[in-house]
C-alpha positions in Angstrom: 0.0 0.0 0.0 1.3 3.7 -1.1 2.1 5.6 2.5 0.5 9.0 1.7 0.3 11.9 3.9 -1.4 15.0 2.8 -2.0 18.1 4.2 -4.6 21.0 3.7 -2.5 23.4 2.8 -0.9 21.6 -0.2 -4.2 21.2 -1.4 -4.7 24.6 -3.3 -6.3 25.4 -6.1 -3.8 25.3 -9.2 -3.7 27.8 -11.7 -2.1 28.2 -15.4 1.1 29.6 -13.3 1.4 27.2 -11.0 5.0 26.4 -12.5 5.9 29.9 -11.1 7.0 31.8 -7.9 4.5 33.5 -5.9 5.2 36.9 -6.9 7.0 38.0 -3.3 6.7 40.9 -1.8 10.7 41.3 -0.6 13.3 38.8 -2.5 15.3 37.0 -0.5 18.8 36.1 -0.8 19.3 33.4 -3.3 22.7 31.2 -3.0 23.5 28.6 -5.6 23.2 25.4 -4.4 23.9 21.8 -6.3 20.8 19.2 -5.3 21.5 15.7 -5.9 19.4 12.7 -4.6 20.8 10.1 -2.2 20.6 7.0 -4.6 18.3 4.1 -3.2 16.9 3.2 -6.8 13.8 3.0 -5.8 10.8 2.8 -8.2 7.8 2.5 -6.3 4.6 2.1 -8.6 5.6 2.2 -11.9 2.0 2.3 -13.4 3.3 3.4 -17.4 6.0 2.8 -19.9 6.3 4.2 -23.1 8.4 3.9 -26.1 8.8 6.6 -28.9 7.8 4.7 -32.0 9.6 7.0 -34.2 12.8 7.1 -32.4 15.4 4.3 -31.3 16.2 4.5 -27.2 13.8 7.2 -26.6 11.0 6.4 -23.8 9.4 7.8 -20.8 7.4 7.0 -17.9 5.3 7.9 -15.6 4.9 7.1 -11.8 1.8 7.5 -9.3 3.5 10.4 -7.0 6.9 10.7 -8.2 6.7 12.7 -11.8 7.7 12.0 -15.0 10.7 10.6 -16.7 12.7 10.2 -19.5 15.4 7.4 -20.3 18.9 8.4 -21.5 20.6 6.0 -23.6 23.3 7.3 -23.4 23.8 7.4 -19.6 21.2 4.3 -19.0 19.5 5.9 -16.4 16.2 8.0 -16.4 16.1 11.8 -16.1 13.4 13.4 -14.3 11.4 15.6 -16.0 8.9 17.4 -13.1 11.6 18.6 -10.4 9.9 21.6 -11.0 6.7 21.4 -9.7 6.4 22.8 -6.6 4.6 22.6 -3.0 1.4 24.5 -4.7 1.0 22.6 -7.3 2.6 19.4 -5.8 -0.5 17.4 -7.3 1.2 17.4 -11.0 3.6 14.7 -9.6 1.0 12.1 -10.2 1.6 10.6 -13.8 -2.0 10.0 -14.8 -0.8 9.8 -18.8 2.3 9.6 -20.9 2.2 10.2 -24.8 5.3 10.5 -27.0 4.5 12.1 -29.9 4.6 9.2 -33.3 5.9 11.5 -35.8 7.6 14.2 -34.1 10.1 12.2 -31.6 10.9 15.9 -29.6 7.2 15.9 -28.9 5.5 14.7 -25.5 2.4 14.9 -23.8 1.3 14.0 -20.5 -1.7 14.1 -18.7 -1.1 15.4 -14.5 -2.9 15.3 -10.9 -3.1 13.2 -8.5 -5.8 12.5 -6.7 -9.5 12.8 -7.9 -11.2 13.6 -4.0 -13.9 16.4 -3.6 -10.6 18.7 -2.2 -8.2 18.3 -4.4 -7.0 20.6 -7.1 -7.7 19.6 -11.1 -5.5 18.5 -13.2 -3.6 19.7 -16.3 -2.1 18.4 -19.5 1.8 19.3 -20.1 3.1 19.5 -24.2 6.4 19.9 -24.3 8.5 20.3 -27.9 12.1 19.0 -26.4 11.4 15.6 -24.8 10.5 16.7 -21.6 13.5 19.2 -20.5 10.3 22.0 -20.6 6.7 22.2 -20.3 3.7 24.0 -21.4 0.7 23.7 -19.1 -2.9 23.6 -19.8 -5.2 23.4 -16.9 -8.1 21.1 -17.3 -11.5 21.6 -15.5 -11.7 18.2 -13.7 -9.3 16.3 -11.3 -7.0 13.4 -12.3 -6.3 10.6 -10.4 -2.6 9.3 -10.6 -2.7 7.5 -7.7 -6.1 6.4 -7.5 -7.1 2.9 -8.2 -6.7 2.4 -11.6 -3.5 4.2 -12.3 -1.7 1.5 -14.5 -5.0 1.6 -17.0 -3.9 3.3 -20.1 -2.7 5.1 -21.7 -5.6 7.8 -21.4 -3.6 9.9 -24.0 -3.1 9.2 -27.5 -2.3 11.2 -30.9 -3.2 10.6 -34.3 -0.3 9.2 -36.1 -2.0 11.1 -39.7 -2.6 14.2 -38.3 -0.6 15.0 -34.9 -1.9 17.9 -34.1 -5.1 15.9 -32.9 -5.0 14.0 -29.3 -7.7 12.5 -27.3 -7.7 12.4 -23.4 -9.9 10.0 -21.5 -10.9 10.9 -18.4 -11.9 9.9 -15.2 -15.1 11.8 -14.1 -15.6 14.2 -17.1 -16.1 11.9 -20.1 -13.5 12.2 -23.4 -11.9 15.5 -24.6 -9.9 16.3 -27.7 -7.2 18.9 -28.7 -7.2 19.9 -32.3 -4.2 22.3 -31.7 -1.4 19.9 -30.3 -2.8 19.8 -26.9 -2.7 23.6 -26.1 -7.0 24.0 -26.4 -9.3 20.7 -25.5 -13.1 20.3 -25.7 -15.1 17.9 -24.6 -16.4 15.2 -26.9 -19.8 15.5 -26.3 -21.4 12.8 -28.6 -19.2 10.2 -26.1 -22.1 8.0 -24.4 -20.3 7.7 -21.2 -20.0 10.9 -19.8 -18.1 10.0 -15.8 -17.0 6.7 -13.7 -19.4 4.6 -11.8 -18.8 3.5 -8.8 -16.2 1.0 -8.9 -15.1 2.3 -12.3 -12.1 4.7 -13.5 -13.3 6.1 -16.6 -12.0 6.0 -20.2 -9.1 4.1 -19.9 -7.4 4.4 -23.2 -7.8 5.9 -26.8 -6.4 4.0 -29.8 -6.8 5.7 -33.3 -8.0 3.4 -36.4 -8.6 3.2 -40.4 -7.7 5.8 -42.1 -8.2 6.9 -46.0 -4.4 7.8 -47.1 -1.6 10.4 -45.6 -2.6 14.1 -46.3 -6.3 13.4 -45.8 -6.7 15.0 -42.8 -7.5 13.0 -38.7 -8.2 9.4 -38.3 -11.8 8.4 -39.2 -11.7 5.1 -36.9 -11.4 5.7 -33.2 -11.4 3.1 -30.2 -11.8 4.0 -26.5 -11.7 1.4 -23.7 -13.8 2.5 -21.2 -13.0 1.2 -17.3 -16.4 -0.2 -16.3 -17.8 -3.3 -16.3 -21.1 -3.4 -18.8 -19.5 -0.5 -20.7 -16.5 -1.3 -21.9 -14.7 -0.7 -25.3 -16.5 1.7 -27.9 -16.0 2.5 -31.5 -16.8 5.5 -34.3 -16.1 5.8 -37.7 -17.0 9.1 -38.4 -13.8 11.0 -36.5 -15.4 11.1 -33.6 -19.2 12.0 -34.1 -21.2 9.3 -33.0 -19.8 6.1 -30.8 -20.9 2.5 -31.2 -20.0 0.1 -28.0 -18.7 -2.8 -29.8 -20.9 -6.0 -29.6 -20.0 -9.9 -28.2 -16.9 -8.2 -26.1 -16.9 -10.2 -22.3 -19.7 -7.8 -19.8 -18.2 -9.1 -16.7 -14.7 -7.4 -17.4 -13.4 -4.1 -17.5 -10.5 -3.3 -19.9 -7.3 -2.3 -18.8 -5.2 -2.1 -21.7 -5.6 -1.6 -25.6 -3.1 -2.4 -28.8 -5.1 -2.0 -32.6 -2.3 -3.4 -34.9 -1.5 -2.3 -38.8 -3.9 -5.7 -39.8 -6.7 -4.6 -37.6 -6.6 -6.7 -34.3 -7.4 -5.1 -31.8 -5.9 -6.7 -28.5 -7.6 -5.9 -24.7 -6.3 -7.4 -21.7 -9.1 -7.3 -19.0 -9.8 -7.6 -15.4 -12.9 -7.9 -13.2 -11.8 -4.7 -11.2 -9.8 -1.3 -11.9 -6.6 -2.8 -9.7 -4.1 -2.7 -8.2 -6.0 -4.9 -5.7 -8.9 -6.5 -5.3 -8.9 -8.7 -8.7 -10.2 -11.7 -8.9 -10.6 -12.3 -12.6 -9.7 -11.3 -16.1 -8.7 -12.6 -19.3 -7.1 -11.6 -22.8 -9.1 -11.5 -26.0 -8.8 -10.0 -29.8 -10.9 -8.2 -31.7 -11.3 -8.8 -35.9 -12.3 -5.5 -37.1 -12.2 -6.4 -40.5 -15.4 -9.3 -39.5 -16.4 -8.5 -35.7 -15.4 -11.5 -34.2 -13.8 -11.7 -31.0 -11.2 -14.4 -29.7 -10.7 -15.6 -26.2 -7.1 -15.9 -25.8 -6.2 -16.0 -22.5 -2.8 -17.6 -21.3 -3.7 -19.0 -18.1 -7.4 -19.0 -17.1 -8.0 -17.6 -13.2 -9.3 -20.0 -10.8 -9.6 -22.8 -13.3 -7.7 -25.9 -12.8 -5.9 -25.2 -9.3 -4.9 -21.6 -10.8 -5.1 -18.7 -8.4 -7.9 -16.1 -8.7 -6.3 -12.7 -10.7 -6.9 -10.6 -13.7 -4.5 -9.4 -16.7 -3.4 -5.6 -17.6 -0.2 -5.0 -18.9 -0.2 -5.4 -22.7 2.7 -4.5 -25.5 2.6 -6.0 -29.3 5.6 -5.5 -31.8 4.3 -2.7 -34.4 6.3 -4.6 -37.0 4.4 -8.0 -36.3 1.2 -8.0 -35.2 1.5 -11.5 -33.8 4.3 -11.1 -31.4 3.0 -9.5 -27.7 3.2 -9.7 -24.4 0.5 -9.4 -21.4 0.9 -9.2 -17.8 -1.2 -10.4 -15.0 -2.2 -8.6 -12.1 -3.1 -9.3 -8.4 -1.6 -12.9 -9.0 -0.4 -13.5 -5.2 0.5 -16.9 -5.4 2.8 -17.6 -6.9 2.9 -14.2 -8.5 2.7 -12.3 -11.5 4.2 -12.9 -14.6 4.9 -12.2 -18.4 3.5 -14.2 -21.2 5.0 -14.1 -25.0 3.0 -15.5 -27.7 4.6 -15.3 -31.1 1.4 -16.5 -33.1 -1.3 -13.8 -32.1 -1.9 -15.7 -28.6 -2.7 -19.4 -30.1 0.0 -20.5 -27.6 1.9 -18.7 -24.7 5.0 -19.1 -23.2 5.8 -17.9 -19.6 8.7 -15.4 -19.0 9.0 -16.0 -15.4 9.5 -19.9 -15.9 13.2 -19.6 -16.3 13.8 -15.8 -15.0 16.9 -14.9 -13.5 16.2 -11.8 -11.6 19.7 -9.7 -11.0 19.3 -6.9 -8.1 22.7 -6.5 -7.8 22.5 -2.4 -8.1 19.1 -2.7 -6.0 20.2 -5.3 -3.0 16.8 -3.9 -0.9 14.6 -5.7 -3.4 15.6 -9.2 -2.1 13.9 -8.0 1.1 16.0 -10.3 3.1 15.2 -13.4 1.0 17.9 -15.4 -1.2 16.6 -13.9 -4.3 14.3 -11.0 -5.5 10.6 -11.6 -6.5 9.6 -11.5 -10.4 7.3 -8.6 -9.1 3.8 -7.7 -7.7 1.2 -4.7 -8.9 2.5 -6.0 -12.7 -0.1 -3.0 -14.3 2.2 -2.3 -17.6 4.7 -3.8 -20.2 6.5 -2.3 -22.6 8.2 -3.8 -26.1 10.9 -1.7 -27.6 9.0 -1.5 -31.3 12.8 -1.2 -33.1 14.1 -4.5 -30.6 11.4 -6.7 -29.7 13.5 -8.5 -27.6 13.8 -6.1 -25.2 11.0 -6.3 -22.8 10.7 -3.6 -19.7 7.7 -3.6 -16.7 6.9 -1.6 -13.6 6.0 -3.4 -11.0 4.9 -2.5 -6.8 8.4 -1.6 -6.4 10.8 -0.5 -9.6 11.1 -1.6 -13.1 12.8 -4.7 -14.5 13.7 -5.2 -18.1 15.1 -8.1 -20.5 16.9 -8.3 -23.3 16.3 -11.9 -23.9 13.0 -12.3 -24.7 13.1 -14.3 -27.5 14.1 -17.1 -25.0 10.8 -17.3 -23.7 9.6 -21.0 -24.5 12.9 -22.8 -24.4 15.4 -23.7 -21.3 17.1 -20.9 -22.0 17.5 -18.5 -18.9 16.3 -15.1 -19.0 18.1 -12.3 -17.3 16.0 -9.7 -15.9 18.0 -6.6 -14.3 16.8 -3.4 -12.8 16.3 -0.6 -15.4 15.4 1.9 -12.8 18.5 4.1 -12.2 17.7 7.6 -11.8 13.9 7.0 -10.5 13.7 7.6 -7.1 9.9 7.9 -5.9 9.3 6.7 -2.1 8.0 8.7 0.5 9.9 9.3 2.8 8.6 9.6 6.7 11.6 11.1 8.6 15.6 11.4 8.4 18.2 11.1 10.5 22.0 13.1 10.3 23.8 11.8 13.2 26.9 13.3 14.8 29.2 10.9 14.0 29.8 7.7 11.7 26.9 7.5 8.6 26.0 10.9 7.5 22.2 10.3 7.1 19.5 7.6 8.0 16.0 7.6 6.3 12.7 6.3 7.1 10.7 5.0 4.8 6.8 4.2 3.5 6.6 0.8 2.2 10.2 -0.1 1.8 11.4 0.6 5.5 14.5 2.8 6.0 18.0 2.7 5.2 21.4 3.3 6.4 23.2 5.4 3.8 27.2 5.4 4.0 27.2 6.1 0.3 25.2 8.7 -1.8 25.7 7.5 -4.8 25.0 3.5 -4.7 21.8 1.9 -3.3 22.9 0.9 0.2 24.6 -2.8 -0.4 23.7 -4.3 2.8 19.7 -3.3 1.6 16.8 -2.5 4.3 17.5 -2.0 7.8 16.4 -5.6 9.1 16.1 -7.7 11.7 13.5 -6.6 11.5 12.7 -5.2 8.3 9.9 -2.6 8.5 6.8 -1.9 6.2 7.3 1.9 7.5 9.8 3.4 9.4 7.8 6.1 11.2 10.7 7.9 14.2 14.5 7.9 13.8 16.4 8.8 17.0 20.4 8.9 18.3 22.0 9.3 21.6 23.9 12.5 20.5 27.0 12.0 23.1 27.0 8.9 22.6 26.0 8.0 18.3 27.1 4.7 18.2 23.1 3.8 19.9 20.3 4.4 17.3 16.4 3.6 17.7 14.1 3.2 14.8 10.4 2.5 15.2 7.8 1.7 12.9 5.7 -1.0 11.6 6.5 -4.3 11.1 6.0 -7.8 11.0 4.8 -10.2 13.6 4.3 -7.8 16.2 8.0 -6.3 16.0 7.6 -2.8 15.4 11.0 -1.3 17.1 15.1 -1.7 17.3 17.9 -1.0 18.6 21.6 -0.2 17.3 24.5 -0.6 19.4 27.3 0.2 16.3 25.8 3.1 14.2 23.2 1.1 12.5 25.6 -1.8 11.1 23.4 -4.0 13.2 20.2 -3.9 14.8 18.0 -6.1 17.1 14.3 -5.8 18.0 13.4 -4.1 21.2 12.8 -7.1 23.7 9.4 -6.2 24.7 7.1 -3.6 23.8 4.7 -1.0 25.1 0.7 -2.7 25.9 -1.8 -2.7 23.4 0.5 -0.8 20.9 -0.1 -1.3 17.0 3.3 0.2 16.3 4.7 3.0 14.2 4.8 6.8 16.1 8.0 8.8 17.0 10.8 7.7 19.3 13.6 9.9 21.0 16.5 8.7 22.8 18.4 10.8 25.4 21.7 12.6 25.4 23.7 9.4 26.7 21.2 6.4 25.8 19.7 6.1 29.4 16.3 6.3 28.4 14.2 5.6 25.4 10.6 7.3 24.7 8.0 5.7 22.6 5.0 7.5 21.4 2.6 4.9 19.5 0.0 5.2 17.3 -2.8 5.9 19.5 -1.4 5.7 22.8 0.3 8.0 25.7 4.2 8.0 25.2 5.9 5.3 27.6 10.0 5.1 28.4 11.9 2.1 28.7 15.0 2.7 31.0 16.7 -0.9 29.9 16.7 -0.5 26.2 13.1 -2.1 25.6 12.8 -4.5 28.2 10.1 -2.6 29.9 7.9 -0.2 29.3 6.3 2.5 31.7 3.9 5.5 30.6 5.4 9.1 30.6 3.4 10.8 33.7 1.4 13.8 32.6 1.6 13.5 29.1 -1.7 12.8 26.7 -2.2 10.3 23.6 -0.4 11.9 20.2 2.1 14.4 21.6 5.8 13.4 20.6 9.2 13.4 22.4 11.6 15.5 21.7 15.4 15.0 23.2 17.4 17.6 24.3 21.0 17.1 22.6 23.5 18.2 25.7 21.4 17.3 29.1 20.3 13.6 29.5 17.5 14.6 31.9 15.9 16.6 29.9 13.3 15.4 27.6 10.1 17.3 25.6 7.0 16.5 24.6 4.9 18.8 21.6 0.9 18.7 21.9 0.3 19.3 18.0 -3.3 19.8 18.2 -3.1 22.6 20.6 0.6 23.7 20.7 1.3 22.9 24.4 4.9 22.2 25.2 6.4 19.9 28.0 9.3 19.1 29.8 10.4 16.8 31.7 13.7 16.8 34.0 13.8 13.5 35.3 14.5 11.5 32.4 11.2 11.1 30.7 9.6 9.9 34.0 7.3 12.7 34.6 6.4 15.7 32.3 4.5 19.0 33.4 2.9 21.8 30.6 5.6 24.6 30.4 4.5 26.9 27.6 2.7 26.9 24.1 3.7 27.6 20.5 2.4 28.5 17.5 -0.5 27.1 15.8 -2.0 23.4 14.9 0.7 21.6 13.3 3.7 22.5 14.8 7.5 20.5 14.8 9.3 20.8 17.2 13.3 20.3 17.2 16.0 20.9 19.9 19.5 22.5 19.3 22.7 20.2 19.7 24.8 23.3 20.2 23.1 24.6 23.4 20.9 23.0 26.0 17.5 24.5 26.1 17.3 25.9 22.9 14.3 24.7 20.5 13.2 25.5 17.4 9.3 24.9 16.7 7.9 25.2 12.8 4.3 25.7 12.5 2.3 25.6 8.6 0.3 28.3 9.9 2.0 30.3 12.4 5.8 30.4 11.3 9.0 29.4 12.6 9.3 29.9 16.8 12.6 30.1 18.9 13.3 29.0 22.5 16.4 29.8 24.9 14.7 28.6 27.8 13.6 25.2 27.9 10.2 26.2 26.2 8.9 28.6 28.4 8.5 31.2 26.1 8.9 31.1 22.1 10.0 34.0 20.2 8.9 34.8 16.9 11.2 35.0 13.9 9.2 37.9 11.8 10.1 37.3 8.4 9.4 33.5 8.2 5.3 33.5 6.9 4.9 30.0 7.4 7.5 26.6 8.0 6.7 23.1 7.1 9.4 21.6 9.0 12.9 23.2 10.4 16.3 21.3 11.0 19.8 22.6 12.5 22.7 22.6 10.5 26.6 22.9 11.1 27.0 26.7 11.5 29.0 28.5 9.3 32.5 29.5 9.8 33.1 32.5 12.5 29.9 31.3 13.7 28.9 29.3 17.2 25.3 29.0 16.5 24.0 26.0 14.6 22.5 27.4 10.7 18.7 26.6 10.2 17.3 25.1 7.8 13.6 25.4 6.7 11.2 24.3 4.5 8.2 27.1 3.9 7.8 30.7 3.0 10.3 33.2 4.0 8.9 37.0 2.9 6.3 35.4 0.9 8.3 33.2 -1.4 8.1 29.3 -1.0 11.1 27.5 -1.0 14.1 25.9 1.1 16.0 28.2 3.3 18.6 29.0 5.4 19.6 31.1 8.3 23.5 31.5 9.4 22.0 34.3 12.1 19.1 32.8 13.8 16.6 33.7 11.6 17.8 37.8 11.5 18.8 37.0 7.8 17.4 34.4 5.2 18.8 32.9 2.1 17.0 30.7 -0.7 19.1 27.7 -1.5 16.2 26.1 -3.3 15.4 27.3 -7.5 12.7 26.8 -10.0 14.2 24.1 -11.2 14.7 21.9 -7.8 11.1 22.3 -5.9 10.1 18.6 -5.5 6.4 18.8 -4.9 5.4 18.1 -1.3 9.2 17.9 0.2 9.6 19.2 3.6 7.5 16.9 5.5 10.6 15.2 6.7 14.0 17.1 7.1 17.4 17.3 8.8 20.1 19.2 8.0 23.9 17.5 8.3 25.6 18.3 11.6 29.2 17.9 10.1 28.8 19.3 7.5 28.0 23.8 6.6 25.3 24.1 4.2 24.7 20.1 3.7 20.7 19.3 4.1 18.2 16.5 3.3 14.7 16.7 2.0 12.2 14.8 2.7 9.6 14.1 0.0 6.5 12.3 -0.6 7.1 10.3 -4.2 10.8 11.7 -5.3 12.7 10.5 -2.4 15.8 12.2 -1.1 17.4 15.1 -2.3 19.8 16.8 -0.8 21.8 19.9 -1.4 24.9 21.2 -1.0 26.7 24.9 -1.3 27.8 24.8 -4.8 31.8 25.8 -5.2 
């Protein structure tokens, strides 16, 4: 499952500048910084792949919350394309459609927004003319739904290969629209007889164009579109669009999930009996004549029939060159998993491609998730041929993309080597991050794939996932400062272990011996100056300390459910506590024993982070109130004036002259959104953020490198970590 966390504020209305700068009302300082991302190769949901069809090694994709990207040949990684987009318009990060252009090969389209909910911003269609390195954006009046069920349907986008300047969108709730001026205007279709999803349903799913008279006679005349709905299905027009025809004898029990219309007029659908990821229980692939209407059942493997598991099919890619040559994937098939069928004959006979796969995670070591060997893959919602090497098969999966260049040795005993074509895609959300005093410069915690311990930025960590024992999410990171070699992560795991404990630096870990009562895990944890005390707060519960490294539990006296410890860096005895519904601060001075109210900050919302350089000092961000200081143990929070608002705030190593720690924030400083930093306290700001490096919703989790001037690490949710550094 996808760990999402949104907030109100991020959920703005976009607008036609939403690529821009608020206008501010005083500039801050800018300093040139160079962003890089610490390197875990980490996919996540890779719902779409696409291939130019007009030129060799070109292809993008598209993920559910991490952007858009293109792959470089000549560096064989991908290049993101959507670093731009910001925390306004952080929605535009869900991939709802990719479409390379198939005459021009610098043209792309793609089709943005994220969620589809009653509160969420619309969506927009991007056109760029130089694959991707720039956009133009046309807002579109409905929302999008990249990571909604349903995101590996597709592709809603598609151009006519006669006349280009014509493409067709399917959407979700608001029926099918077309663009007659190379997706810069769009109208809706309004002879299409489906005009919005059902329940249970996610809309036109894809657009295929047809026949056509001869090249220079204008648009397509024969158009297809698959709609996502059981009883609905796919529909047909011959008249470019003016009246629609749902296409008789197709299966009513199934919904289409993907569409391929080849040069001899078979049409190919892969279906399933719900809009997936989850929750299918049935599907099956068929062909479509269009020359005589018939339709062919040619499913590779029946669900549930003969001792096969219950699961549906989706992925679907056929070489242009010969329509008899494809691929399909299934989808939901949890035992014994997904997998890839070939058929070289037009699907009379299939061969499997995971029957001999040899899967090589060699760059990726986390995907073994602690087993021997990495699995073919889950969530299998797309495939991909290349059309100029059939041979070479790519498809996203639950967790990054693998590729083949050995297809053609589907069918024999011939092993196939699968490796991980993901290099440069880095889409996970991350929960919180760690930059500890001494040994590894950065920890991260982690939705879905746990957390990591990174000793090198530019390698996915070797030793993979902080285990034993591996986490779903790593929720609260924590060090002893004086004494770094002890770090605590808590989270939620398996079998009822949902904490550990690191006695080298995170080279090893082992699970807390016991745990709080009636605790379902996950929260934030904070360790004390020298180690003597642990303090848990769990979902749901009142924080409890342990004095014996887990062994026992106790709950913190005066402290409610939901507030979260906070360790001061230099004095051992002192602990605090942050209320975020109300802004109450407290302190305790025995240890994490006993707490007592000392003070309030802010508004709902807050953060609240302690100095390593002096005792006492704390700094609190709020969303709605700004950034707060305190020099007294939290009795009394002063206001830094020029910061409007603060998503999260970290301290830095100062700079040189300097004694005082520099602060790092994520928020608005004078009215301008960005990344900042303060060498002063907050007297004087600086933007170390650009246009170009905004990363959607980042801020959520920061920290900022104690060793290190100017060094800090963003937090996003769907591109990972970045992290930048002064540039020399």
């Amino acid at each position: 499952m996808k760990f999402n966390r949104l907030c109100s504020l991020l959920a703005a209305a976009t607008t036609a500048g939403a690529a821009a700068w608020a206008a501010p009302v005083t500039q801050p300082a800018h300093q040139n910084y160079l962003w890089r991302h610490v390197t875990i190769i980490a996919g996540g949901f890779i719902p779409g792949i696409e291939f130019s069809p007009c030129k060799p090694g070109l292809m993008y994709c598209r993920t559910d919350m991490g952007g858009l990207y293109r792959w470089s040949a000549v560096r064989s990684r991908w290049v993101p394309l959507t670093d731009w987009v910001g925390q306004k318009d952080w929605t535009y990060l869900g991939g709802e459609s990719i479409a390379p252009d198939p005459v021009d090969p610098h043209r792309v389209y793609a089709a943005v927004g994220m969620y589809t909910g009653p509160n969420m911003p619309d969506g927009a269609i991007l056109r760029s003319t130089n694959e991707g390195r720039t956009w133009k954006i046309t807002p579109m009046p409905f929302r999008m739904g990249g990571n909604n069920d349903g995101r590996s349907i597709g592709e809603r986008l598609d151009i006519d290969p006669w006349d280009h300047s014509v493409l067709y969108f399917g959407s979700r709730l608001n029926g099918l629209w077309r663009s007659q001026d190379f997706g810069a205007h769009w109208n809706r279709v309004t002879s299409f007889p489906v005009k919005g999803a059902q329940s249970g349903g996610a809309g036109i799913g894809f657009v295929l164009f047809g026949g056509h008279k001869a090249r220079g006679h204008g648009p397509s005349t024969s158009l297809y579109a698959g709609v996502s709905q059981v009883g609905r299905g796919i529909y047909h027009s011959s008249d470019g669009g003016k009246s629609w025809k749902r296409i008789a004898g197709q299966p009513d029990n199934l919904l289409p999930q993907h569409g391929f219309l080849t040069s001899s007029g078979i049409l190919y659908v892969t279906f399933a009996n719900g809009v997936g990821p989850n929750g299918i229980t049935d599907g099956a692939v068929w062909k479509y004549d269009t020359a005589n209407g018939h339709w062919t059942d040619i499913s590779p493997v029946k669900p549930g029939v003969n001792g096969n598991s219950r699961f549906g099919y989706a992925g679907l890619a056929v070489d242009p060159s010969n329509p008899n040559l494809l691929v399909v994937s299934t989808l939901d098939r949890w035992n014994p998993g997904d997998n890839i069928y070939r058929s070289t004959n037009g699907g009379k006979t299939w061969s499997s491609m995971r029957q001999h796969a040899r899967m090589d995670a060699t760059i990726t070591p986390y995907l073994k998730w602690g087993n021997p060997e990495p699995s073919f893959g889950w969530w299998t919602g797309c495939v991909a041929m290349n059309p100029f090497n059939p041979n070479e098969v790519l498809y996203g999966t639950g967790a990054t993309i693998w590729g083949t260049t050995q297809a053609e040795r589907a069918g024999t005993r011939e092993p196939i080597k699968f490796t991980v074509w993901a290099t440069g895609i880095e889409e996970t959300a991350v929960i919180c991050l760690l930059s500890p005093p001494q040994g590894a410069h950065l920890f991260s915690g982690l939705g879905d794939i746990g957390g990591f311990k990174h000793n090198d930025f530019a390698r996915s960590p070797l030793h993979g996932m902080c285990s034993n024992p591996i986490f779903n999410n790593t929720t609260g990171l924590d060090v002893a400062w004086q004494r770094p070699s002890m770090v605590v992560r808590v989270g939620t795991g398996k079998q009822g272990m949902n904490g550990a404990i690191s006695m080298d630096g995170g080279s090893t870990w082992k699970p807390f011996p016991s745990q709080p009562a009636d605790t379902r895990g996950g929260g934030s944890v904070a360790v004390s100056a020298n180690g003597s005390a642990i303090l848990w707060s769990t979902y749901g519960n009142a924080p409890m300390v342990s004095f014996d490294r887990g062994a026992s539990w106790s709950y913190c006296n005066g402290l409610p459910p939901g507030t979260e410890p906070v360790a001061d860096r230099l004095n051992s005895s002192i602990f605090y506590a942050l209320d975020r519904r109300t802004g109450a601060v407290y302190i305790s001075r025995d240890g994490g024993k006993s707490f007592s109210s000392v003070g309030t900050v802010g508004a709902n919302d807050d953060k609240l982070v302690a100095s390593f350089a002096s005792a006492g000092h704390l700094w609190a961000a709020s969303r709605a109130g700004g950034l707060f200081h305190s020099t007294d143990y939290g009795r009394t929070f002063v206001q830094i004036p020029s910061v409007n608002g603060a998503i999260s705030v970290a301290c830095g190593h100062h700079a040189p002259g300097a004694t005082n720690p520099a602060i790092f924030i994520v928020g608005t400083v004078d009215n301008v959104d960005g990344v900042f930093r303060s060498d002063d306290e907050g007297k004087t700001w600086v933007r170390i953020s650009d246009k170009a490096h905004r990363y959607g919703n980042c801020g959520e989790a920061l920290a900022a490198d104690p060793r290190i001037f100017g060094r800090v690490y963003l937090g996003t949710n769907g591109r990972g970590i970045p992290y930048g550094s002064i540039a020399r």
